[in-house]
C-alpha positions as CSV (number, residue, x, y, z in Angstrom):
1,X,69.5,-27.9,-0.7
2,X,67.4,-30.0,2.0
3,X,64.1,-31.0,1.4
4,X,63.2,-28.1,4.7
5,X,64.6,-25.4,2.7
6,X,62.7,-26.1,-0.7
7,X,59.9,-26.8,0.4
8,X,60.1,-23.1,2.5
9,X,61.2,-21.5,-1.0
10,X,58.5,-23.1,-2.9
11,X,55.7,-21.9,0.0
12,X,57.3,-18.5,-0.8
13,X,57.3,-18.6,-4.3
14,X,53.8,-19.5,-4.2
15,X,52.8,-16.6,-1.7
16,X,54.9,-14.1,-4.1
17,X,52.8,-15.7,-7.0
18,X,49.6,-15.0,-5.2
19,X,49.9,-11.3,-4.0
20,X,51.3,-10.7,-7.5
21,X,48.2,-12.3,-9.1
22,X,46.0,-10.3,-6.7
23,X,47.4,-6.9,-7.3
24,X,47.6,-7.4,-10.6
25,X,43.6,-8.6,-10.8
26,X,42.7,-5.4,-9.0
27,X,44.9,-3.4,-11.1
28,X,42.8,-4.7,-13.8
29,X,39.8,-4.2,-12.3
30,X,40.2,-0.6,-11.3
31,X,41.7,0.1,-14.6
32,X,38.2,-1.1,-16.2
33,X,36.3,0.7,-13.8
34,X,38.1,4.2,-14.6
35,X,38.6,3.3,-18.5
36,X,35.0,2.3,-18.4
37,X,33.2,4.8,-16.2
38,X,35.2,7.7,-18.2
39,X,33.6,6.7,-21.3
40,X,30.0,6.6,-19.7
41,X,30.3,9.8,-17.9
42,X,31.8,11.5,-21.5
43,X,29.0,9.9,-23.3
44,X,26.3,11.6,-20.8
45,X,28.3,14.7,-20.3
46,X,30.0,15.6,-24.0
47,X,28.5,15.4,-27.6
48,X,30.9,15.5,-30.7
49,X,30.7,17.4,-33.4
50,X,32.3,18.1,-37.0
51,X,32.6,21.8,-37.8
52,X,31.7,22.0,-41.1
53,X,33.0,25.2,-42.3
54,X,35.9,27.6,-41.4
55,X,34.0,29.9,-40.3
56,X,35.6,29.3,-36.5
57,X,39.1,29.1,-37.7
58,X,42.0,29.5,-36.5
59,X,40.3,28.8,-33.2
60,X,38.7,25.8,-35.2
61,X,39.2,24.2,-38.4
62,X,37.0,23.1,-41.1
63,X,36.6,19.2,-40.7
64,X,37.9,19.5,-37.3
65,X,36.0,17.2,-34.3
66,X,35.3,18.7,-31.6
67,X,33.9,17.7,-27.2
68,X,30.6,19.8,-26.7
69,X,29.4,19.8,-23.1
70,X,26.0,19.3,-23.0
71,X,24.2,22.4,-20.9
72,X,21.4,24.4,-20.9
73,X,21.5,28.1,-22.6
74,X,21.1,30.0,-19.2
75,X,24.8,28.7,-18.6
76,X,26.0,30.5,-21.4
77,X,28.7,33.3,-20.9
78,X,30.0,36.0,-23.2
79,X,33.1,34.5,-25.0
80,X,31.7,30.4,-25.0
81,X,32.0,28.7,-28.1
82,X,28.5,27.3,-28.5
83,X,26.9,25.0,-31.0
84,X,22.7,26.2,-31.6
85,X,20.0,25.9,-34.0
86,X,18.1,28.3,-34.8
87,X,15.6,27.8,-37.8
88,X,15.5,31.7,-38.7
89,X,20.1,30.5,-39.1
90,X,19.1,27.4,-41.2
91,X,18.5,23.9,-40.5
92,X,21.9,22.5,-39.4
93,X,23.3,23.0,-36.2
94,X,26.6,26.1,-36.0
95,X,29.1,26.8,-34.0
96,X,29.6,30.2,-33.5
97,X,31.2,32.7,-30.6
98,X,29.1,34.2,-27.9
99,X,29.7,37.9,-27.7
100,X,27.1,39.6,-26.4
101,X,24.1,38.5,-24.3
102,X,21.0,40.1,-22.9
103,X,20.9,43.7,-22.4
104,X,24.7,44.1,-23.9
105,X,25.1,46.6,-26.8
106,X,27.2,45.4,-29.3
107,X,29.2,47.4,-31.8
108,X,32.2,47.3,-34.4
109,X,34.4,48.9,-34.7
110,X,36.6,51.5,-32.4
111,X,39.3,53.5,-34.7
112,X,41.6,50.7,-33.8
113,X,38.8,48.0,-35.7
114,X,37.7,46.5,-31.9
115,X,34.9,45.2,-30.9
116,X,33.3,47.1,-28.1
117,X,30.7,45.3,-25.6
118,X,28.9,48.1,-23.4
119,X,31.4,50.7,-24.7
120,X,34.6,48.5,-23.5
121,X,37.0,47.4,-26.0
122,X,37.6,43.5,-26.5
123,X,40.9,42.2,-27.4
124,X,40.4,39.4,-29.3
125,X,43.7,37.2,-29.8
126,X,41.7,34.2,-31.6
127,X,40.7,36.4,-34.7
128,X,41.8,35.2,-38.3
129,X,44.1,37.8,-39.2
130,X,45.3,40.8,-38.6
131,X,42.9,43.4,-39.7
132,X,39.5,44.5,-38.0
133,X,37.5,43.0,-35.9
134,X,34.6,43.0,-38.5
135,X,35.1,44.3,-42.1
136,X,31.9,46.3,-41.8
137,X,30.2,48.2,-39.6
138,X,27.6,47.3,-37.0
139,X,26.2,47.7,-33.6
140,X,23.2,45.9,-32.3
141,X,21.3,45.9,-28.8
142,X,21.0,42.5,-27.6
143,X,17.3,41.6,-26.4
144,X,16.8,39.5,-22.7
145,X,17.4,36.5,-23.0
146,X,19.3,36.2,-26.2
147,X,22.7,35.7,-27.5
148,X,24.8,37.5,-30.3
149,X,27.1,35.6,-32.1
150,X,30.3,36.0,-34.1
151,X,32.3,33.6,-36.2
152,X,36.3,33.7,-35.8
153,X,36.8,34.0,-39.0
154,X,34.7,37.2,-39.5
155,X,35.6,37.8,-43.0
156,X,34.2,34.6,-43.8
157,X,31.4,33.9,-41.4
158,X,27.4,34.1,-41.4
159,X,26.7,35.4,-38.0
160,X,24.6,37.8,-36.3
161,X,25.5,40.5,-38.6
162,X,23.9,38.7,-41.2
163,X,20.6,38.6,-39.5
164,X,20.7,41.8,-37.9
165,X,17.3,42.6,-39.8
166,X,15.8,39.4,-39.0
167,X,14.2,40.8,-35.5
168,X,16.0,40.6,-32.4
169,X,19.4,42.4,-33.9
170,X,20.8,39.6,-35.1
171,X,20.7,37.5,-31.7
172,X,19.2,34.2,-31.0
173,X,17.8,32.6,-27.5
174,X,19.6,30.5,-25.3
175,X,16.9,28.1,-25.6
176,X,18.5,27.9,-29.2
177,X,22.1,26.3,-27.3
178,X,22.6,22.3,-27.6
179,X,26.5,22.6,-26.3
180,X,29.0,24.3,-25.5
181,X,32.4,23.5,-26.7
182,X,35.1,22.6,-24.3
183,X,37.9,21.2,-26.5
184,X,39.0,19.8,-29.6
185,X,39.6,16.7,-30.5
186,X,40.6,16.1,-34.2
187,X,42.7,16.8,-35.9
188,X,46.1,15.7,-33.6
189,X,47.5,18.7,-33.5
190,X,44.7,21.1,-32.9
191,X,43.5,18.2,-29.3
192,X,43.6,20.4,-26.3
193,X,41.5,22.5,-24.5
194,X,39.0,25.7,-25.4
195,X,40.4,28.4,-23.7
196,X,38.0,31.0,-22.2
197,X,39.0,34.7,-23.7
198,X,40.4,36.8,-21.2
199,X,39.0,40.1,-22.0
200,X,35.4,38.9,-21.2
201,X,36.4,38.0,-17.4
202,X,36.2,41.8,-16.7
203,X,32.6,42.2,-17.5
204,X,29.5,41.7,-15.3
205,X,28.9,37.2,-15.5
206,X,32.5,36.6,-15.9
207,X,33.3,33.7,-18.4
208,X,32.2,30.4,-17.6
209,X,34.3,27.4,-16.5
210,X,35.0,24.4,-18.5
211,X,33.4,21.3,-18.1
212,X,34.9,17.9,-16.5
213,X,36.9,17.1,-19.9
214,X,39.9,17.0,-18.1
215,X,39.1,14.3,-15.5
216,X,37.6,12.2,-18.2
217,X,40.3,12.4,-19.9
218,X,42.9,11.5,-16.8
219,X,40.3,9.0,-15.5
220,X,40.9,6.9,-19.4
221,X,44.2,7.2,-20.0
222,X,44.6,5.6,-16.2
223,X,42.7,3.4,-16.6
224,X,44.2,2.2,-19.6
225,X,47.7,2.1,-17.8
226,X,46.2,0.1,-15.3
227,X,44.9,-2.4,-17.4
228,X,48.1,-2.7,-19.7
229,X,50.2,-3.3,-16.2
230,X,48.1,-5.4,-14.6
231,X,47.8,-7.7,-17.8
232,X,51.2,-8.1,-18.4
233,X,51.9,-9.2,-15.0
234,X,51.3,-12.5,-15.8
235,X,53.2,-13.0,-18.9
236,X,56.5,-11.0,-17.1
237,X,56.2,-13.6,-14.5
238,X,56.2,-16.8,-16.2
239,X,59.1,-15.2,-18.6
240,X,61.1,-14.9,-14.8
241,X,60.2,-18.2,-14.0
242,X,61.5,-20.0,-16.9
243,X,64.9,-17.9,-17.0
244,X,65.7,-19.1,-13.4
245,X,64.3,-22.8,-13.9
């Protein structure tokens, strides 16, 4: 090979070397940005928390972690999964169901063991078991501006039917709401999404929408990728180079 045509193959090696370098520095750099910036934006946007009890289950475990979105109670719609403290409840913050909120009347249960919200049946698909929706008896008027709240796990859960003689049937303000829980995150097989019940969409106030978990979640894991390529750029390289020297 002449002296011309090495010299050419070196300049093009070089320029190849280059490019690669620079794509692989800004795939890097974006993948920090995105890996980075996802965790901020959780940390403002989400709290965890550990449920401590089952009284959630099967919709959530004892033990289990789980993404809260931080937002103000007036956001609140019938059939969120909120975490609240209330000191009339206790000390600790819960986690409980929303299923009733100002003005509703709540009751339990139809000859078919539903719950009914305004006289409408709910079919609820996350209940433990198979039997009633409450095994006793109630119905409660929720006041303005309060919430009424229900465990999953009803045979097994201090909820609003516990306080119904506390004042207020049972119910406690939205003022009283930290989170509201958008997914789970622990244990592996229970990570995904909270999904908004169905049978509350038909009501006046809808359900609410989920928060940005999603994106944050995308905008990690890409990042992630993008670091792991763009750092092993270098090291695939040099491993090419030395098999063709």
């Amino acid at each position: 090979m002449s002296s011309s045509t090495e010299r050419q193959t070196g300049q093009h090696t070089a320029r190849s070397r280059t490019t690669g370098s620079v794509l692989s520095g800004l795939a890097v750099a974006a993948g920090c940005a995105l890996f980075l910036g996802g965790f901020v934006w959780g940390a403002l946007v989400y709290r965890p928390y550990t449920v401590p009890t089952d009284s959630m289950s099967p919709t959530i475990s004892a033990g289990a972690r789980v993404l809260a979105e931080r937002v103000d109670g007036s956001a609140i719609r019938r059939g969120d999964v909120v975490v609240f403290k209330d000191k009339v409840w206790g000390d600790l913050p819960m986690v409980k169901r929303v299923v009733g909120v100002g003005g509703d009347k709540v009751a339990c249960c139809t000859k078919d063991g539903r719950l009914t919200v305004n006289g409408t049946p709910i079919e609820e698909p996350y209940l433990q078991g198979d039997g009633p929706a409450s095994p006793t008896g109630f119905k409660a008027t929720v006041p303005t501006g309060q919430l009424f709240l229900l465990g999953d796990h009803r045979n097994d859960s201090l909820d609003s039917r516990v306080h119904l003689t506390d004042g207020d049937d049972g119910s406690v303000p939205r003022s009283a709401v930290q989170a509201r829980v958008d997914a789970s995150a622990w244990p592996l097989g229970s990570i995904g999404m909270m999904h908004r019940p169905a049978a509350f969409t038909e009501l006046p106030g809808g359900t609410s929408q989920p928060g940005p978990v999603q994106p944050l979640t995308f905008a990690v894991l890409a990042g992630a990728v993008l670091i792991l390529v763009g750092a092993a750029h270098g090291p695939i390289t040099r491993r090419k180079r030395r098999k063709s020297a």
